[in-house]
KOLVEXDREN-545066 format. One line per field, with one value per residue (C-alpha): x, z, y; residue number from 1; residue in three letters. Coordinates in pm, 1 decimal. Example, Ala and Ser with C-alpha at 12.3 -4.5 7.8 and 13.67 -1.06 7.14 Angstrom:
BEGIN
c1	[1230.0 / 1367.0] .
c3	[780.0 / 714.0] .
c2	[-450.0 / -106.0] .
resi	[1 / 2] .
resn	[ALA / SER] .
//
This chain:
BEGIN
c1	[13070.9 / 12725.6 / 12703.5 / 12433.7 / 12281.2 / 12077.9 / 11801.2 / 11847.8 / 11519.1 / 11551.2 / 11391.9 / 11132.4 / 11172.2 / 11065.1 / 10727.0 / 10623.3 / 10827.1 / 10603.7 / 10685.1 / 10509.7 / 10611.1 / 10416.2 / 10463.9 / 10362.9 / 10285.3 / 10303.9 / 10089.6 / 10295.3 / 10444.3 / 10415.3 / 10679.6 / 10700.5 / 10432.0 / 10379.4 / 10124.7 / 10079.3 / 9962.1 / 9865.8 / 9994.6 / 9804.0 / 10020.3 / 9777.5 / 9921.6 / 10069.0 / 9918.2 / 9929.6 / 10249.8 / 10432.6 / 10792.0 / 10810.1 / 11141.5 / 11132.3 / 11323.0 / 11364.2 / 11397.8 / 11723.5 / 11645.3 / 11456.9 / 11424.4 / 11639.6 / 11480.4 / 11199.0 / 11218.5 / 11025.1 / 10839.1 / 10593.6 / 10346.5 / 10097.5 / 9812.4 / 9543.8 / 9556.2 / 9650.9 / 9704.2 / 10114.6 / 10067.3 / 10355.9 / 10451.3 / 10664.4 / 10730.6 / 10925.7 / 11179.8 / 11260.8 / 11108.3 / 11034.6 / 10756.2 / 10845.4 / 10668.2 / 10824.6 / 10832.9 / 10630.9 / 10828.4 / 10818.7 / 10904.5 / 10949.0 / 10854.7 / 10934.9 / 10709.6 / 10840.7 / 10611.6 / 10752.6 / 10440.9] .
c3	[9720.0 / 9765.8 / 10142.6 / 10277.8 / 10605.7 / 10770.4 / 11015.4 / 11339.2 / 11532.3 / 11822.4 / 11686.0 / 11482.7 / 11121.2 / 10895.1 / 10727.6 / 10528.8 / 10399.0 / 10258.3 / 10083.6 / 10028.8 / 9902.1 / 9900.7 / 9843.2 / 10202.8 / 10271.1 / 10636.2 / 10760.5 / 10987.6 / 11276.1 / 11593.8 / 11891.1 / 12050.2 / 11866.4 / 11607.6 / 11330.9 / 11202.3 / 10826.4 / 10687.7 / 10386.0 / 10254.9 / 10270.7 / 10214.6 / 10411.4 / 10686.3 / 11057.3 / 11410.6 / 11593.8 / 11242.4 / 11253.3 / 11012.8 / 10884.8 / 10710.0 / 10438.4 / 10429.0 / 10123.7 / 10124.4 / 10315.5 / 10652.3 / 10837.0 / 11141.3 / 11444.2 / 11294.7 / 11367.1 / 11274.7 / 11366.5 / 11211.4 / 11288.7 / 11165.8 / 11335.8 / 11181.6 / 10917.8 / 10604.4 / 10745.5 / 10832.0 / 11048.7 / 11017.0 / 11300.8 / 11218.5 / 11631.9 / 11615.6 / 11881.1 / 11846.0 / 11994.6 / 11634.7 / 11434.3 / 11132.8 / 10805.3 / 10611.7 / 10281.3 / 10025.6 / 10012.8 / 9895.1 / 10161.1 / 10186.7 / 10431.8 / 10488.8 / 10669.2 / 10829.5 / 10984.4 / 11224.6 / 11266.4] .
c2	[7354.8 / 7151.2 / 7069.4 / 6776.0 / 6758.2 / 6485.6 / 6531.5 / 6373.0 / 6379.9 / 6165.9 / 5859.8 / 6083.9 / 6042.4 / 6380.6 / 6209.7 / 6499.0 / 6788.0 / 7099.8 / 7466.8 / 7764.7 / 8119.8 / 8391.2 / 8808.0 / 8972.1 / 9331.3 / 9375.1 / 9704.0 / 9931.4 / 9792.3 / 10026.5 / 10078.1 / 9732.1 / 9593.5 / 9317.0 / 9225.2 / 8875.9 / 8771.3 / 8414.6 / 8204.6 / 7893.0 / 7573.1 / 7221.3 / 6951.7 / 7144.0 / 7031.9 / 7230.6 / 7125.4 / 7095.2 / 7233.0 / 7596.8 / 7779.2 / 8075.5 / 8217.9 / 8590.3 / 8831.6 / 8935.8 / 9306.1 / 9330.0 / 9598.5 / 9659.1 / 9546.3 / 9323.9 / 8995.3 / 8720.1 / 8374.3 / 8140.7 / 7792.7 / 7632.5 / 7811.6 / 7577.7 / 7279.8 / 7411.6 / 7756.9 / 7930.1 / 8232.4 / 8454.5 / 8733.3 / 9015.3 / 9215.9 / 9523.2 / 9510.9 / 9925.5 / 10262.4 / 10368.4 / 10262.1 / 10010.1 / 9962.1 / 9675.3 / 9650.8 / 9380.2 / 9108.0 / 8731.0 / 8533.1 / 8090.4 / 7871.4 / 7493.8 / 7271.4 / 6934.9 / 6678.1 / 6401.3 / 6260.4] .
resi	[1 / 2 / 3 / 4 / 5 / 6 / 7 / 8 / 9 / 10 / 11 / 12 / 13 / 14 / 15 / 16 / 17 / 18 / 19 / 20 / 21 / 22 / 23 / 24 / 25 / 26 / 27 / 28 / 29 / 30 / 31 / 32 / 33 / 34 / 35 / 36 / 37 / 38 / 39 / 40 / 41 / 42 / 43 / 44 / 45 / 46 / 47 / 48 / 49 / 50 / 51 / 52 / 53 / 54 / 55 / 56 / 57 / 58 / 59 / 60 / 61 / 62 / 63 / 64 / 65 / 66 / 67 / 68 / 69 / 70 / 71 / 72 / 73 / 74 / 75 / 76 / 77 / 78 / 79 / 80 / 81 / 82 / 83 / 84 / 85 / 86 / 87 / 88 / 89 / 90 / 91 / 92 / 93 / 94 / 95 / 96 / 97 / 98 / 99 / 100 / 101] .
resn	[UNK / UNK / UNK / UNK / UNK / UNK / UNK / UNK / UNK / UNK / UNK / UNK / UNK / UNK / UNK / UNK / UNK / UNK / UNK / UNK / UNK / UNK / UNK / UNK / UNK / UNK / UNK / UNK / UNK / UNK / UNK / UNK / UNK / UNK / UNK / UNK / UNK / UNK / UNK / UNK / UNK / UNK / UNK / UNK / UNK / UNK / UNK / UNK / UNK / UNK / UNK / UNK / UNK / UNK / UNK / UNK / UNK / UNK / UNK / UNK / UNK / UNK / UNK / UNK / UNK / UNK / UNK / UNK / UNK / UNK / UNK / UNK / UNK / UNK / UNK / UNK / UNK / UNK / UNK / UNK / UNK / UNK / UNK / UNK / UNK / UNK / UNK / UNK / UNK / UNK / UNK / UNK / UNK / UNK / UNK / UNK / UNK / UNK / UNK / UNK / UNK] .
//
């Protein structure tokens, strides 16, 4: 079954839609902590709206967030939520980028 979805934005229109996938290797993540990596994506602007796509195993207790920390540039954050520390393995990951501006 193919489903279809339309963005509602509050008077915003999505301008500019953007991808990127890249393989990521996070370093260990301690107790608590978090460690953040970068992935190219031309286009994409500060304030620009970033999902992610997953691989299909993370590790339990790592979650993760992402923004355009500069023009051009998606910093992704991994943050270990457990006591233990966490060393995730290389993975490719996706990210879509929408503009309303």
């Amino acid at each position: 079954m193919t489903a279809f979805y339309e963005l509602i934005t509050e008077g915003s229109p999505v301008v500019r839609t953007l991808t990127a996938t890249a393989t990521l290797d996070f370093p260990s993540i301690s107790a608590a902590g978090t460690q953040t990596l970068t992935v190219s994506c031309p286009g994409a602007l500060v304030n620009d709206i970033v999902a992610i796509g997953l691989p299909a195993t993370v590790n339990a207790g790592v979650v993760f967030d992402a923004r355009v920390s500069a023009g051009g540039t998606i910093t992704i954050r991994a943050s270990n939520i457990t006591a233990s520390p966490v060393d995730p393995a290389s993975a490719t990951y996706k990210f879509v980028v929408l503009s309303l501006n």
